[in-house]
N, C-alpha and C positions, 0 to 999 in steps of 0.2 A: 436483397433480402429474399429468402426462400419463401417462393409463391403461396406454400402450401400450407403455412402457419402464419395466421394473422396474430402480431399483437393484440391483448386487451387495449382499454382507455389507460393513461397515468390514472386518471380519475378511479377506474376499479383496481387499481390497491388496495383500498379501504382504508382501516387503520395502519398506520407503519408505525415499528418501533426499531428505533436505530439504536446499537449499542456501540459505546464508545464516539457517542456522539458530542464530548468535549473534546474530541480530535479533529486535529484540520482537519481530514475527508469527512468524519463524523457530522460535523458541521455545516459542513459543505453541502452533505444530501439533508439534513436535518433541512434547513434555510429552501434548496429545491423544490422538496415536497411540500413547505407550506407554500411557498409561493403558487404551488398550483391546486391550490384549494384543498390537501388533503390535514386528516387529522393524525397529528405527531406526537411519538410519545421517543423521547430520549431518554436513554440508559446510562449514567454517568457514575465514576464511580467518587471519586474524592475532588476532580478539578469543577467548577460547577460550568456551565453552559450558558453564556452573555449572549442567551437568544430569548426575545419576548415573542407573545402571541397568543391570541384565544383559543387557536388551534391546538397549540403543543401545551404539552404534561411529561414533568420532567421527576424521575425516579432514581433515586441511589441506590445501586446494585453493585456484587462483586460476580463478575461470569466464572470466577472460581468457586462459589456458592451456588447451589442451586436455589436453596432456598430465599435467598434474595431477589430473585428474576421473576421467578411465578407472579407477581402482582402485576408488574409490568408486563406481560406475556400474555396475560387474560382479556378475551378477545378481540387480540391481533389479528390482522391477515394479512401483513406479511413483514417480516424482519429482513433489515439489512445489520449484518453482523461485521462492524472495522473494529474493535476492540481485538486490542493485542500489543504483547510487550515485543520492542524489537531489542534483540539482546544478539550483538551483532559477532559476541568471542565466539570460541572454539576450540578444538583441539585436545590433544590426549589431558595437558594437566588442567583442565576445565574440572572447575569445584563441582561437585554433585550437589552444592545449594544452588547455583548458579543456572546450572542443566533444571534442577527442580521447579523454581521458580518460573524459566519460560514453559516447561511442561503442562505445569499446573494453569497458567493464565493461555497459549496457546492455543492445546490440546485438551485437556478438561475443562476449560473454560467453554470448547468448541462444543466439546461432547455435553454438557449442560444447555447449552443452547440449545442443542436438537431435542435434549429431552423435553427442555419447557417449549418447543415451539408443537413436540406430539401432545404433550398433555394438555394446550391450552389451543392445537387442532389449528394449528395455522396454517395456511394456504402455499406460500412462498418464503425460503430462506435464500439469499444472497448475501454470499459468504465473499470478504474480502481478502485474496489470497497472494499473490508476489510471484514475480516473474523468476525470484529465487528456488521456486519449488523445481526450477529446473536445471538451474546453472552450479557447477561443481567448480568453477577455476578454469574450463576447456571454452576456448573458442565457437561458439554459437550464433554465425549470422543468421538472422529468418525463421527465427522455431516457428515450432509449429505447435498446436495441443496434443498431438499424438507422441511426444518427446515422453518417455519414462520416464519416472522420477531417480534422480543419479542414486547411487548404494553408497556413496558418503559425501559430506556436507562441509565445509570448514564453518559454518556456523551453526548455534543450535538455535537460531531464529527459523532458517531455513530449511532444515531438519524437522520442525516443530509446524511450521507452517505448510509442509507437504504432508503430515501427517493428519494435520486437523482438515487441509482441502481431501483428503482422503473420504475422512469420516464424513464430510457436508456430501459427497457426491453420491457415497455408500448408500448415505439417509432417502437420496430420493425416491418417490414412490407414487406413481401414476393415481394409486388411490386416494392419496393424502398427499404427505408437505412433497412439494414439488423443490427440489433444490438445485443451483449452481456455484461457480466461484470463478469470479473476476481476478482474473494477475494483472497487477500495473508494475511500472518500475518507476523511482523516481518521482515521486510526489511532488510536485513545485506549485507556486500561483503567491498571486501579489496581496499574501495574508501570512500571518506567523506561521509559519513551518519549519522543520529543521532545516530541510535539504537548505532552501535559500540562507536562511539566517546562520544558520554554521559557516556556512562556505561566507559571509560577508564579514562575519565575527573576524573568521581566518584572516579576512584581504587587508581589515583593518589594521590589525596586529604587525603587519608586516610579517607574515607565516609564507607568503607565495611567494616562494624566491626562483622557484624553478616548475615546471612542470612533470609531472609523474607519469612514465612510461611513454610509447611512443604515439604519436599525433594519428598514426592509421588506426586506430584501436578505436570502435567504434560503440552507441552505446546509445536506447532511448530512454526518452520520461515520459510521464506521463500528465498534464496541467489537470488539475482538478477540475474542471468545468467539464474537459471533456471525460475526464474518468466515473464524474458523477452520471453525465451521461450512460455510459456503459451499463453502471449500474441502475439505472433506471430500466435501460432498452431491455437489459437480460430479466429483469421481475416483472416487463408486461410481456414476456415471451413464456414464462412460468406458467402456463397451464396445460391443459388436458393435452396433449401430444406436440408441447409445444417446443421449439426449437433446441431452447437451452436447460430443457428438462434435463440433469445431470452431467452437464457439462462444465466445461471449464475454456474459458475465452480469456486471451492476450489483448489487454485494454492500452492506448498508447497514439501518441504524437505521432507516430506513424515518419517521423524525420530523424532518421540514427544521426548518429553526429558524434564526434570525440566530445568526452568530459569538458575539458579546457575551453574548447569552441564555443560550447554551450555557453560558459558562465562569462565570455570575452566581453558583451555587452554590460554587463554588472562590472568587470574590472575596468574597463576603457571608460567608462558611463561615471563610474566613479572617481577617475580621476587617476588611477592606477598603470602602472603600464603593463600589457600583457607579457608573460614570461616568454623569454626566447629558449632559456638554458631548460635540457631534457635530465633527468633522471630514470636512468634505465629500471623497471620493476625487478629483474635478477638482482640487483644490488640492493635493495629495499625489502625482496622479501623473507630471510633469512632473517633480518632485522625483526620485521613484527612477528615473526614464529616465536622469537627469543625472547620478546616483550612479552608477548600477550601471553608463553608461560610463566614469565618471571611475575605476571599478575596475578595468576593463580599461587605459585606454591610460594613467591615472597613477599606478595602483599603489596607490590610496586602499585602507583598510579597505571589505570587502563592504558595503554596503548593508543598514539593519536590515531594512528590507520591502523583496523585490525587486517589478516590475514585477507580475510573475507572482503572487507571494503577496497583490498589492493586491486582483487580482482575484480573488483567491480569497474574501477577506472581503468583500468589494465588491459583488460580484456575485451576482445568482441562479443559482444550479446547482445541480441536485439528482438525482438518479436515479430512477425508476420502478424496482421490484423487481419487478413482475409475471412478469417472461417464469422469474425464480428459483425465485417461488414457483410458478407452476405447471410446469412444467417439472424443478425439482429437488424441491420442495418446502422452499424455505428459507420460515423467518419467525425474525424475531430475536428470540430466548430475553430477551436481556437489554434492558429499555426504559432510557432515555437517564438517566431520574431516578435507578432503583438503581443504574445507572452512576458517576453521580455522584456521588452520595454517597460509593461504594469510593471513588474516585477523590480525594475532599476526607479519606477517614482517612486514603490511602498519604500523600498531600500534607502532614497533617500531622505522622502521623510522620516523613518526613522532616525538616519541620523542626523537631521537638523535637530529632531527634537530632544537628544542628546545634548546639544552644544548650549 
């Protein structure tokens, strides 16, 4: 950690109001912060939030409205912002509802936040942002946060999500809201989330018949304990000339690893066998270009794997955590294996409680 900027307490947060806090991470830091005595106010929009407490006050907002937010926003001192639609297509025949839709909830969603966190004079925004905002489909071992933002996108998740960590970094202002933005990849931990639950949906089905692209292709995640972490460490470093005052930090397991590898515990744990047979990405991805148009302009079912997610398992990319841990002092509590393991008991209680 840099000598020269001491964290606040957790405890001088103040009030925190998390939006998108019926989302697994939303959740996640919701449940944190009370745990460490502070007072919570959650921002949900239609799913409701199965968290009780004397501490927390739960409010129905749309971040695409401004005027829904102002109540909840009034005096805050400090927002953590995970609200956001992940809309994983792309590409030339991409519907302009489609493009609208992640824009509006995104980007205008973002830039609403900034306004109700000036107007309502709040201290710290911590903005949750994706390891996307850097990755174009190009091999990437070790970013860094000084990586530009690529000049095109195969998704308009990640298009849309470089643009609103744009604006949270723009916003920041030594005199006033003190702003950053956290990139994770990979969301996983032993509670409902897609990453897991998709891929277990998948194992069940009999869908994994082979493995996609090649076994060197490398790739991290990031467990929610330690990501809430990050976001904690980067809002007590939020003040007067403090560390992460308008930065942006690559939050992460810190243990790259191929896709397959990763979930081998959940397949073999399950009862599965792990796939030997490869599927090379050149022959797969010509296929989802042709899907995920024929989505747009014939109205086909989405695509199982878009463009965009090819690359994700496909390719190398991975993060450097250095500038975190010195700078904030993160290292991740939880390593990938005890991970997974929680991960293969939620998994199977779910499906005993199935049977």
């Amino acid at each position: 950690m840099d000598s020269k900027t001491q964290p606040i307490a957790i405890s001088d947060l103040g009030v925190c109001l998390v939006t998108g806090a019926a989302g697994f991470l939303g959740r996640n830091i919701v449940q944190r912060l009370l745990d460490e005595g502070l007072r919570v106010r959650a921002l949900v929009r239609s799913t409701p939030l199965r968290i009780e407490h004397e501490n927390l006050q739960c409010f129905s907002g749309d971040v695409s409205r401004l005027d829904t937010l102002l109540p909840a926003f009034a005096d805050v001192n400090s927002v953590f912002h995970t609200a956001a639609l992940v809309s994983l297509l792309g590409g030339r025949a991409m519907r302009p509802s489609y493009r609208d839709e992640a824009w509006r909830v995104n980007v205008t969603g973002t830039e609403n936040v900034i306004e109700a966190c000036a107007r309502a004079k709040v201290d710290r925004l911590i903005y949750t942002s994706s390891v996307d905002v850097c990755f174009e489909g190009k091999p990437l071992p070790n970013m860094t946060e000084s990586l530009p933002y690529p000049k095109h996108f195969k998704s308009i998740y990640a298009e849309t999500k470089a643009a609103a960590e744009q604006r949270v970094l723009e916003a920041n202002d030594e005199s006033g809201l003190r702003t950053c933005a956290i990139r994770p990849d990979g969301i996983y931990g032993a509670q409902p989330n897609d990453m897991i639950d998709r891929f277990v949906e998948m194992l069940t089905a009999g869908a994994l018949v082979a493995r996609i692209g090649s076994s060197s292709a490398l790739q991290d995640n990031s467990q929610v304990s330690n990501l809430v972490d990050g976001h904690v460490l980067a809002a007590r470093h939020l003040i007067s000339k403090g560390a992460a005052c308008g930065e942006a930090y690559f939050i992460a397991d810190d243990e790259p690893m191929n896709s397959f590898e990763f979930f081998r515990p959940l397949i073999e744990g399950l009862g599965h066998r792990f796939p030997e047979r490869e599927i090379p990405a050149w022959l797969l991805a010509p296929l989802t270009h042709a899907w995920q148009a024929a989505h747009f302009t014939l109205g086909v079912p989405k695509p199982m794997l878009s463009p965009h997610e090819l690359d994700k398992v496909c390719v190398t990319h991975f993060a450097s955590i250095d500038k975190a841990r010195k700078e904030l002092g993160y290292a991740p509590r939880i390593r990938v294996a005890e991970a997974m393991q929680e991960c293969l008991k939620y998994c199977e209680s779910n499906l005993n409680s199935r049977n």
